[in-house]
N, C-alpha and C positions, 0 to 999 in steps of 0.2 A: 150687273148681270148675275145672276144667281147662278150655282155652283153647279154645275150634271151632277144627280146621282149616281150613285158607283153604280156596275153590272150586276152587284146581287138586289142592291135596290129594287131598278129597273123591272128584273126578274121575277121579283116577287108581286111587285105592281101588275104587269104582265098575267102572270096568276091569276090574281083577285080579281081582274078584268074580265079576263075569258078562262074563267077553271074549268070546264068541261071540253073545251075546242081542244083538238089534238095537237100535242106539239109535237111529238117525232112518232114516226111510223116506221117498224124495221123490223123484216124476216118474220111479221106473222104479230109482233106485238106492240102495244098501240099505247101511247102515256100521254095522258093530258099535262096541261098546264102545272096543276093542280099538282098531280101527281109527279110531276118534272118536280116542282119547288120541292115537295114534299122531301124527296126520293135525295135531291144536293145537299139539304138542310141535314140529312143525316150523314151523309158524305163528308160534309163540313165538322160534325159532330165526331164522328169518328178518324177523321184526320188529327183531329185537337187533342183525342184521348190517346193519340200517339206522339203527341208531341211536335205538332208542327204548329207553329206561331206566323202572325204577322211576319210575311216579306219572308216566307223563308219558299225556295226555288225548290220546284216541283218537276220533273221530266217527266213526259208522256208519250209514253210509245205505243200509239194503237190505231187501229186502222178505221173508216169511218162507222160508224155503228152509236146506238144509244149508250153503250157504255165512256164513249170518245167525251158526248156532252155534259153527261152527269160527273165526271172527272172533273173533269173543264170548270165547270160551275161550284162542285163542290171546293175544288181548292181556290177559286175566288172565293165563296164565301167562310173559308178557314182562314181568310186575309195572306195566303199563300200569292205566288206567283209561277203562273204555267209555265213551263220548259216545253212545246210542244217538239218530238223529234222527227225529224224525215226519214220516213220509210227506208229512203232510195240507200242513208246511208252506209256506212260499211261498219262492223264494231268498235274500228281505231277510229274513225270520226267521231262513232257516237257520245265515246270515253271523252274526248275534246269535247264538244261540246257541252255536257252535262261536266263535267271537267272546271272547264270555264264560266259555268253559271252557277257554281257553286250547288249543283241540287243534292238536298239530303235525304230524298226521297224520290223512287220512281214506279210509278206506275204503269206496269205495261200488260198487253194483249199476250195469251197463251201459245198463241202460232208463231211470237218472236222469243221463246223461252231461250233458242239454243242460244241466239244474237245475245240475250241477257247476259247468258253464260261466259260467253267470248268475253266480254267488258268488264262485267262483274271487278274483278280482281282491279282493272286499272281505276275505280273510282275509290273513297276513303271506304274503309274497312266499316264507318259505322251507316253507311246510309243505308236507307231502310229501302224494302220492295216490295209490291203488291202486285197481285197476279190477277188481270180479269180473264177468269173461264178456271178450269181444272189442273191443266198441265203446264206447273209453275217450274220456274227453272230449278229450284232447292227449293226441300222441302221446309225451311223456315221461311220463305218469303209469305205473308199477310194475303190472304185469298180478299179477291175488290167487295165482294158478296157480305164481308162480316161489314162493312164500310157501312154498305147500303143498308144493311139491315142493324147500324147503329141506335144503341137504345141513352146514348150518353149526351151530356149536354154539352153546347158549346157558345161560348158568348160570342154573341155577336162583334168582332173587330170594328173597330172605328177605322175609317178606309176617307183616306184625303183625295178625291177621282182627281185631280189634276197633279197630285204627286206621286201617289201608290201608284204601281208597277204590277198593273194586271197579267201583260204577256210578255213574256220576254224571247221574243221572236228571230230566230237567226236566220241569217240571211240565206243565198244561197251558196257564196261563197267565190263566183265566178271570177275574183279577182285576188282569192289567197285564202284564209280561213274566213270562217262565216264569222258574222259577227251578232250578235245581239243585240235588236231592238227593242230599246225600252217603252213600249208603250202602256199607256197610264188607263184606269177605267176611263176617264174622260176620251182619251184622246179613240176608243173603240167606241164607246155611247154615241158620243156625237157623228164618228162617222155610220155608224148605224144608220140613225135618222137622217143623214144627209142621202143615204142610198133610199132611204125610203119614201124619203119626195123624189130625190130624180130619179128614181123605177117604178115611183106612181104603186106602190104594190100597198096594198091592201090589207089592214090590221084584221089578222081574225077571220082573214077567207085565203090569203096566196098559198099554195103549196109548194116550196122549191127543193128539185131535186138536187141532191148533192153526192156528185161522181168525183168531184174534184177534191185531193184531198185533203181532210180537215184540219194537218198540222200546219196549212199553206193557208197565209192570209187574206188571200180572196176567198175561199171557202169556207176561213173560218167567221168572217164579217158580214159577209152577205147570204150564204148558205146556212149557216148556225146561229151565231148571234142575235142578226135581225130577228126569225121567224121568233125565236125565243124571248125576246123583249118585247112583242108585237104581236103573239097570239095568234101566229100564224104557223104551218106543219113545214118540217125537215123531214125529207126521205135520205137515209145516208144511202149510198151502195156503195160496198167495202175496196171494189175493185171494177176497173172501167172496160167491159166487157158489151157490144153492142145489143147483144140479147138480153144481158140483165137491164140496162139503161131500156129498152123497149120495153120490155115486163113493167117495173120499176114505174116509168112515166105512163104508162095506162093505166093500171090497177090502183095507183094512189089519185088520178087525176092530174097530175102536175100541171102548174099554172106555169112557171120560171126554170125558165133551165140555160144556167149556166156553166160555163165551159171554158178551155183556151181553145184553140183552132184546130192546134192535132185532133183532138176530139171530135171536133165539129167535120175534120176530115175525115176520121172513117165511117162516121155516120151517112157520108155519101155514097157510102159502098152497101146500105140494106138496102133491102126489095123492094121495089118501089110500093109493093101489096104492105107492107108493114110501116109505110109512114100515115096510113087510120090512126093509128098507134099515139098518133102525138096531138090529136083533137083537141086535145084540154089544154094544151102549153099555147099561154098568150105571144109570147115571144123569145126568142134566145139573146141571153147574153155572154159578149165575148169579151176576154179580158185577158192578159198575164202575157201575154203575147200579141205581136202584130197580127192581124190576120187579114192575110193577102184578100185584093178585092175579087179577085178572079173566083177562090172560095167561097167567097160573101157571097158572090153569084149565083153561083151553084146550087150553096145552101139553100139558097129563100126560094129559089125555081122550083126545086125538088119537095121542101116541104112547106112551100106557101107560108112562111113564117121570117117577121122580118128579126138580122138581127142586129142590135144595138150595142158597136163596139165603145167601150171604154179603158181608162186604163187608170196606174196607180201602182206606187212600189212601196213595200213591203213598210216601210219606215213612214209612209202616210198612211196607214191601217187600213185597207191599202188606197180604198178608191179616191180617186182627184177628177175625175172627168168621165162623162158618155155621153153619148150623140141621145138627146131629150126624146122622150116615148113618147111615140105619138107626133111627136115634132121633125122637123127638117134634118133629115139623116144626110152627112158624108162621106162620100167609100173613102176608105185613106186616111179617115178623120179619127181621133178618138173623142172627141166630142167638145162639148162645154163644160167647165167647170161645174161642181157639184155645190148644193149650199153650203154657206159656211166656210168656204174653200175658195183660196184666190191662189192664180197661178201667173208667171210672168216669164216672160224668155228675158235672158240674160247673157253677158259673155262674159268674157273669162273675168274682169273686173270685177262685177258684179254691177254693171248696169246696164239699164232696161233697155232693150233694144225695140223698135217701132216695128208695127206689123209686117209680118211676112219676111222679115228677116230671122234668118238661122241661129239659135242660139240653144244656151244651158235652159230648159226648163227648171222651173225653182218652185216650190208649194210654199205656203204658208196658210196656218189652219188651225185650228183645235184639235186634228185630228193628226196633227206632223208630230213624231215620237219626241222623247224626254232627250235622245240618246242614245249612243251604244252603251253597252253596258263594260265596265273598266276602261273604253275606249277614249280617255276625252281627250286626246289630239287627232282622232280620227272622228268624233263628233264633230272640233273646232272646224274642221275643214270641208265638211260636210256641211255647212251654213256660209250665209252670207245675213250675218246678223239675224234675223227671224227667220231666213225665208231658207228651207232644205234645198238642198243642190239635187235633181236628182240623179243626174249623170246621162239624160235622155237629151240629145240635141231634137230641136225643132223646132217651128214658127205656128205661130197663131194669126189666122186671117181678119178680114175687117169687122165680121160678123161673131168672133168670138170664138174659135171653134179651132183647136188646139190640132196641131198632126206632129207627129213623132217622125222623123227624119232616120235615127238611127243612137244606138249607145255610144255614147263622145268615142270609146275606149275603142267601138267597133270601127270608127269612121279609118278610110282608109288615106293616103295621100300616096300619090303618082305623080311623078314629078311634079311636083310643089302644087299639085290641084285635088282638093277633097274630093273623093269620092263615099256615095252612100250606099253601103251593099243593100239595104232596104231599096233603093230605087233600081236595083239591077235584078233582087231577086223578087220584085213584083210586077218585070219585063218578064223574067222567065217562068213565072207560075201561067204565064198567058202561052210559052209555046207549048204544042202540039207533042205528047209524048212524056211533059215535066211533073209527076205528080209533087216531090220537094224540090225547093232550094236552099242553099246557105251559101253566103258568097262572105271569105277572109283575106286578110292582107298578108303576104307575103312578103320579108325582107326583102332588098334586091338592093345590090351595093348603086348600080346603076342610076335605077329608076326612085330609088326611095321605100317604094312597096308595086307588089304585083295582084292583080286582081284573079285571087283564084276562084272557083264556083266548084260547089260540092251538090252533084243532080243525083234525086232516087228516079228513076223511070215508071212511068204509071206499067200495071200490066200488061201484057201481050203490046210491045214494042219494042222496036230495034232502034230506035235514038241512039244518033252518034254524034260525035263530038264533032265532027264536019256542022252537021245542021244545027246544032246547040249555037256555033260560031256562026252561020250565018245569019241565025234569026239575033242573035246580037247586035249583027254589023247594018241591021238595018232599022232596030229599036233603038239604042242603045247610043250615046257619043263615043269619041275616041277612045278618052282616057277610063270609059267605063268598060272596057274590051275585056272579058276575060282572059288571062297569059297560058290557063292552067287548068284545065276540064277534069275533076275529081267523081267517078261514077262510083256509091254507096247502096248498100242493100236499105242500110235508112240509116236515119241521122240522129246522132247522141244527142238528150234529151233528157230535163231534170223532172223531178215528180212534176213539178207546174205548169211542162209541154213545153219549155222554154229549151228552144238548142243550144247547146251547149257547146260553143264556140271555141273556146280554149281547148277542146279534146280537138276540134277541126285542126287548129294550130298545129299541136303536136304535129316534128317532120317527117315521123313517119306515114303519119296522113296527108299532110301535103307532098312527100315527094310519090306518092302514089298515083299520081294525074298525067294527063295527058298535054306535055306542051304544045300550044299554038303558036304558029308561025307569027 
């Protein structure tokens, strides 16, 4: 088998293909192909006449927009590797992070100058900063503008796609610090192409929008990447607001629009008169999150558009599975494996379990990461010799067709019987009143753990925790009973729309709730 060419490769191939088809389109200006290559290539050029080499770790703090992808691109093609950082987080993370990945270089967006400022000091004294837009945090930080308008030459790096370390992706952290995934151009390329046969999407005509943010590896692979390799348009929008996503997805046409479910929920809250708006989107895709069938419902009633859940974590770049376009969809399901990609339920041994039985989902792929980065006892334990652990319990039916149960970490046990808050909170997304749910484990010297439920109440209702428990006691088995009715104005949530479970934990959020008899 012959070797994936690296991403700038690709990239440039991409170019030569379709130089005049638009690759990104944002706030009024419009860059082909052509002009994307062009525009990285000096990116790349002026990165080098500062001194950045092969492999040397890059942070990027900036919010979606064409200045995101020509970064992006340009420090692959400087043989550099991306630090992409989360918006969400706070200065003292960021400093860890860029910290921990050794970046001697950051590049970030003018509307996060102060944040720069806060951290500045905790990174080494010699790393450099670049500033896209005007208002840079110090006046010696390198404006992105002299990059792009680089007139210097830069040799092209020799890039090994199955070794070099294209992105080095942190997690989200929900189990202690985040860690860093090392993914290789291979391990993005290839999953690229695997999304692009199983989304059926079209070289050189999809347009997809991109609301989800770009430092997150579902919207950097399928949202960015793809269209980029492929000759197809990226619409970023910087921030997820339901009027600019309506603007946004008419004015550019959008073919593809993907999402996690939050999303997808408040888009059930426009006017019914403004879903014209979405004429041009072949279908939605959902990902990064479960998303309740009750939702799925909803969604495709109101905009006549079906949509095709899948999923995939962060350390398989990311996608692993989605229910086939065009093909036999499963509410509940996240689908079939992707090309190239084989997946298998497993237990705690590390062996295969037969259909329909509950176990460790496990990937193995071309597209499954190098590693964490400095991390190798937590790599080691993260595999069962090739195949990544991913930490999602679930079964796969006769038919192929993968469903996600719940995260091992989430699962609860009540007197010595597993319980899955996924199965309790897609009971409650169906009563009467529940717009969220999240359902966590509670110590309990007793019982082992208690089943509490964290409900946000749809508008204009008076839901109470009587009716919450009755519509339980009639969906719901014993030992799935909740002990503990927690009512939130809404529910903490990482940039990726993923709840964030471990802030539920905290007791002073659980002692907050209502006990049930």
């Amino acid at each position: 088998m012959t070797e994936t060419p690296s991403l700038p490769d690709l990239l440039r191939a991409s170019a030569a293909k379709y130089p005049d088809h638009l690759a990104i389109r944002f706030q009024g200006r419009n860059t082909t192909h052509a002009a994307f290559d062009a525009a990285t290539d000096r990116v790349a050029a002026g990165l080098y006449e500062r001194g950045i080499r092969k492999g040397d770790r890059i942070g990027l703090y900036c919010a979606n927009s064409d200045a995101f992808a020509m970064a992006y691109f340009g420090i692959l093609k400087a043989g550099g590797t991306v630090v992409p950082v989360n918006l969400l987080m706070n200065p003292k993370e960021i400093a860890y992070v860029l910290n921990d990945a050794g970046a001697s270089m950051v590049i970030y967006l003018d509307v996060f100058a102060a944040a720069v400022q806060a951290f500045r000091s905790s990174l080494p004294p010699e790393t450099a900063f670049v500033c896209i837009g005007e208002m840079s945090a110090d006046e010696s930080d390198l404006p992105f503008a002299s990059l792009v308008g680089s007139t210097a030459d830069c040799p092209a790096p020799s890039i090994e796609p199955s070794e070099d370390v294209a992105v080095n992706l942190y997690t989200s952290g929900t189990t202690g610090y985040p860690k860093g995934a090392m993914l290789t151009h291979r391990n993005l390329a290839s999953n690229a192409r695997s999304i692009s046969i199983a989304l059926k999407l079209e070289p050189g005509r999809d347009v997809l929008l991109v609301v989800l943010p770009m430092f997150h590896a579902f919207a950097a692979t399928v949202g960015m990447i793809y269209p980029l390799l492929n000759g197809c348009t990226l619409v970023p929008v910087p921030k997820f607001d339901p009027q600019l996503v309506m603007e946004a997805v008419e004015q550019n046409q959008v073919t593809v629009f993907p999402a996690v479910p939050s999303m997808f929920g408040v888009m059930l809250r426009i006017p019914d008169e403004a879903v014209a708006k979405f004429a041009s989107v072949r279908y939605f895709v959902s990902g990064g999150a479960a998303m309740p069938v009750a939702l799925m419902e909803q969604l495709e009633a109101k905009f006549g558009k079906l949509v095709y859940e899948g999923d995939g974590p962060t350390e398989c770049s990311p996608v692993t599975c989605v229910n086939p376009i065009g093909g036999k969809r499963k509410p509940a399901s996240v689908g079939q494996v992707v090309p190239d990609v084989a997946m298998e339920i497993r237990d705690d041994r590390g062996d295969v379990l037969p259909h329909g039985e509950i176990g460790e989902i496990c990937v193995r792929g071309p597209n499954v990461m190098k590693g964490y980065w400095n991390r190798p006892d937590d790599t080691r334990e993260s595999f069962f010799g090739e195949w990544f652990r991913t930490g999602d319990l679930g079964y796969e039916d006769d038919e192929g067709y993968f469903f996600i149960v719940d995260r091992k970490k989430d699962m609860i046990i009540v007197n010595g019987m597993n319980v899955y808050p996924r199965i309790i909170e897609e009971a409650l997304h169906r009563c009467p009143g529940v717009r969220e749910v999240a359902v966590v484990g509670e110590p309990d010297a007793r019982h082992g753990e208690n089943v509490v439920t964290f409900v946000v109440k749809a508008e204009e209702t008076d839901l109470t925790d009587k009716e919450i428990r009755a519509y339980c006691r009639e969906h719901l088995g014993r030992h799935e009973q909740p002990k503990k009715i927690v009512f939130l104005d809404q529910l903490p949530r990482n940039a990726a729309g993923k709840i964030l479970k471990r802030e539920l934990r905290k007791s002073g959020e659980l002692e907050r709730g209502v006990d049930l008899p």
